[in-house]
C-alpha positions as CSV (number, residue, x, y, z in Angstrom):
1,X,-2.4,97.2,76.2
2,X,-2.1,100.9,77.0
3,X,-0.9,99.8,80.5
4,X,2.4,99.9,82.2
5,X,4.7,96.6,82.4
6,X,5.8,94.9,85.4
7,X,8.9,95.4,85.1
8,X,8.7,99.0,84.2
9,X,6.4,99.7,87.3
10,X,9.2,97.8,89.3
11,X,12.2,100.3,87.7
12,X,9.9,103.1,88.2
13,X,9.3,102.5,92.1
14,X,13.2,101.9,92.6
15,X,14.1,105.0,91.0
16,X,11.8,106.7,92.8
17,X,12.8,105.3,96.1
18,X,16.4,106.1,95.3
19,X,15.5,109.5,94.2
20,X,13.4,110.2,97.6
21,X,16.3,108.8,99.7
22,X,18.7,111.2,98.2
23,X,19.1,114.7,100.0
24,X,20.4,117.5,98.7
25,X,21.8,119.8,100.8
26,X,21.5,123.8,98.9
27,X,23.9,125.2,101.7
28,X,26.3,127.2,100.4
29,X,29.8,125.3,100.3
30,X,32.8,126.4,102.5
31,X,35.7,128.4,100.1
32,X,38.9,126.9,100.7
33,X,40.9,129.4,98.4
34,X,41.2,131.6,101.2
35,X,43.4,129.4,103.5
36,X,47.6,129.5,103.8
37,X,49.2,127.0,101.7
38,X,51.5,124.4,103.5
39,X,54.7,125.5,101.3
40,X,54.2,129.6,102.2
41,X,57.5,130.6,103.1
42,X,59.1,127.2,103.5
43,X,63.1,126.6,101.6
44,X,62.4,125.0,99.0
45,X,65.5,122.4,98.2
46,X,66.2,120.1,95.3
47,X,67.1,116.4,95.7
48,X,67.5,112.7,94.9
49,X,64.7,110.2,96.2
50,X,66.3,107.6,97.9
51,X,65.2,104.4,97.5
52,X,65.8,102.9,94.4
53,X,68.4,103.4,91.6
54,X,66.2,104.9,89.0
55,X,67.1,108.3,91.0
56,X,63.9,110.0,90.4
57,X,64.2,114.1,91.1
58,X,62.4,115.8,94.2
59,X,61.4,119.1,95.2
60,X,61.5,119.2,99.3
61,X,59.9,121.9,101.4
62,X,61.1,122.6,104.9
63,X,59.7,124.8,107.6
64,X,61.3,125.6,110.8
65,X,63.7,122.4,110.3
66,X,60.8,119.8,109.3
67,X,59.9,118.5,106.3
68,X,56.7,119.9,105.1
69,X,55.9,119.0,101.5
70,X,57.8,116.5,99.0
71,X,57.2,116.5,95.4
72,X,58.3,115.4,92.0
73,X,60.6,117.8,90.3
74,X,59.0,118.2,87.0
75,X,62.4,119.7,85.6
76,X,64.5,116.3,86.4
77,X,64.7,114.2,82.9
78,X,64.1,111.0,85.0
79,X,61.2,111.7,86.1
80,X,59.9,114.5,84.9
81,X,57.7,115.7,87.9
82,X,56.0,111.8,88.7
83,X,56.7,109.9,91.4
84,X,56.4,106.2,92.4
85,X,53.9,105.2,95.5
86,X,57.6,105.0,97.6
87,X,58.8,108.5,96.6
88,X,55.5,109.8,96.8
89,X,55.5,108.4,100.9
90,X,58.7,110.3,101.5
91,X,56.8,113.0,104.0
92,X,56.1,110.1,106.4
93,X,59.7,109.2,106.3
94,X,61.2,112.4,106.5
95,X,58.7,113.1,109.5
96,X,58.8,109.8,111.3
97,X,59.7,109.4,114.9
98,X,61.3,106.0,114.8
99,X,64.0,107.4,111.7
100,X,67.8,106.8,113.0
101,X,69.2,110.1,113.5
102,X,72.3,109.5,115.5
103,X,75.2,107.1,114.7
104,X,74.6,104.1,116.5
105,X,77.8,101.6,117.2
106,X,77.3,98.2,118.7
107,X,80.9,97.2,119.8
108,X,83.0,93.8,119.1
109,X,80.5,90.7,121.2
110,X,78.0,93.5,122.6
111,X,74.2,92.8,122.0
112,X,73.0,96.4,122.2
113,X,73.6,99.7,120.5
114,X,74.4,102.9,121.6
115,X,74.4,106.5,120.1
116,X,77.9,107.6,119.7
117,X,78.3,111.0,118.4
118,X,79.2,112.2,114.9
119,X,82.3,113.2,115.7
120,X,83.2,109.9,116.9
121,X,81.6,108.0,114.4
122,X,83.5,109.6,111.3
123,X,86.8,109.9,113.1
124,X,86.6,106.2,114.2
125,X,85.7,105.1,110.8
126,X,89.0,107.2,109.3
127,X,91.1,105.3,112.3
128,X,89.9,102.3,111.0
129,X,90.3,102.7,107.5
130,X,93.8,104.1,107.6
131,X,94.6,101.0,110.0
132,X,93.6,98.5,107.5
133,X,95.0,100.7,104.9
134,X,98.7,100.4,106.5
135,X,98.5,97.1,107.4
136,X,97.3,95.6,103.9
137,X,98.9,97.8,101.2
138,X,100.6,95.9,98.5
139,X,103.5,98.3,96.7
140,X,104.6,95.6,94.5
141,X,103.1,92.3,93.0
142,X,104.1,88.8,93.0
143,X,106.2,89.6,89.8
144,X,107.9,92.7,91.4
145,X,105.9,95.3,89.8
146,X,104.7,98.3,91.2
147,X,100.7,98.1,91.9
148,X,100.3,100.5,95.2
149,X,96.9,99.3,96.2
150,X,94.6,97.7,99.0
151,X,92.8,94.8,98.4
152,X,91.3,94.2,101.9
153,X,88.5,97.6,101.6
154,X,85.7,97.5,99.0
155,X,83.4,100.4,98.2
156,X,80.0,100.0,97.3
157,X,78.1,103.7,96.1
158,X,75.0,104.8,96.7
159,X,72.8,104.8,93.6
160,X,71.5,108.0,94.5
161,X,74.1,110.0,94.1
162,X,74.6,112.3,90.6
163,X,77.6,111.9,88.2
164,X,79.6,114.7,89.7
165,X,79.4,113.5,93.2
166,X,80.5,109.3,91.7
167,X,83.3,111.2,90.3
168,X,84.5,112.7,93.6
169,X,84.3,109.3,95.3
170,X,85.8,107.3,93.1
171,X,89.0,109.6,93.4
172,X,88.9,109.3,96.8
173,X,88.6,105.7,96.8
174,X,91.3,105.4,93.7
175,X,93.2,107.8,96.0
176,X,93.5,105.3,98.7
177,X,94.2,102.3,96.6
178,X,91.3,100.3,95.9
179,X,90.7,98.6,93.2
180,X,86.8,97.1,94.2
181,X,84.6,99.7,93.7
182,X,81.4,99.3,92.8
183,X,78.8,101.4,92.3
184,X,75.0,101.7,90.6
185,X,74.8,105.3,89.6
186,X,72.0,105.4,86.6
187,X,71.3,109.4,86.8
């Protein structure tokens, strides 16, 4: 029985046709290590990613006033140089053409919005904010006690914002009366 199998002669004639099917091409292979990287000579800039409110750290790249490389900032203690799948997409949305860059305002009963300029915006939002500021301050309580606050404005933070920069707003807001402020800072 000095013969070969069946089923050896059957793995023998598939590898073999595998084998044959295969090309190797001997060429030598293009060097990359040659070319510019992306990040030569682009500001380099530290930041917060803004999605969730983990507030992972990010190292941004910018060339000529566009975004050219985000990565993890491997000296943050959050996240020590790893990024999620969403922080890791943040080129596309620093680099997408549909991103709001204008204020918009849609006015009282309008259906459409319209760019309004910054300085518009901001100083319309202070108008407004003062306004309901005058017109709902409480000096005293129901018992006759001096409270100076504003119950009709609430703050909400943003939870990407870093202790230092919670601690500015909430003076501001504390400054102006409020007493709901809430806010998800976990950095």
């Amino acid at each position: 029985m000095g013969g070969i199998s069946r089923r050896n002669f059957l793995k023998l004639s598939l590898g073999s046709l595998v084998l044959s099917s295969i090309s190797i091409d001997l060429t030598p292979v293009k060097s990359y290590a040659a070319t510019e990287l992306k990040i030569k000579n682009a500001k380099e800039s530290t930041s917060v990613c803004p999605y969730c409110s983990v507030g992972c750290g990010l190292i941004v790249y910018a060339k000529g006033g566009k975004v050219v490389q985000v990565e993890g900032d491997p000296d943050s203690p959050i996240n020590q140089g790893s990024l999620c799948p969403k922080g890791a997409s943040l080129l596309q949305m620093a680099n997408n053409p549909y991103r709001v860059t204008e204020p918009l305002y849609r006015a009282p009963g309008a259906t459409e919005w319209k760019k309004v300029s910054w300085e518009w915006a901001l100083s319309e939002i202070a108008k407004r904010v003062k306004a309901t500021r005058d017109k709902y301050f409480i000096i005293k309580d129901e018992k006759g006690r001096v409270v100076n606050r504003v119950e009709a404005i609430a703050h909400v933070g943003s939870a990407a914002l870093d202790n230092e920069e919670c601690y500015l707003l909430q003076k501001l807001m504390r400054a102006l009366g409020l007493v709901y402020i809430e806010h998800q800072a976990r950095i």
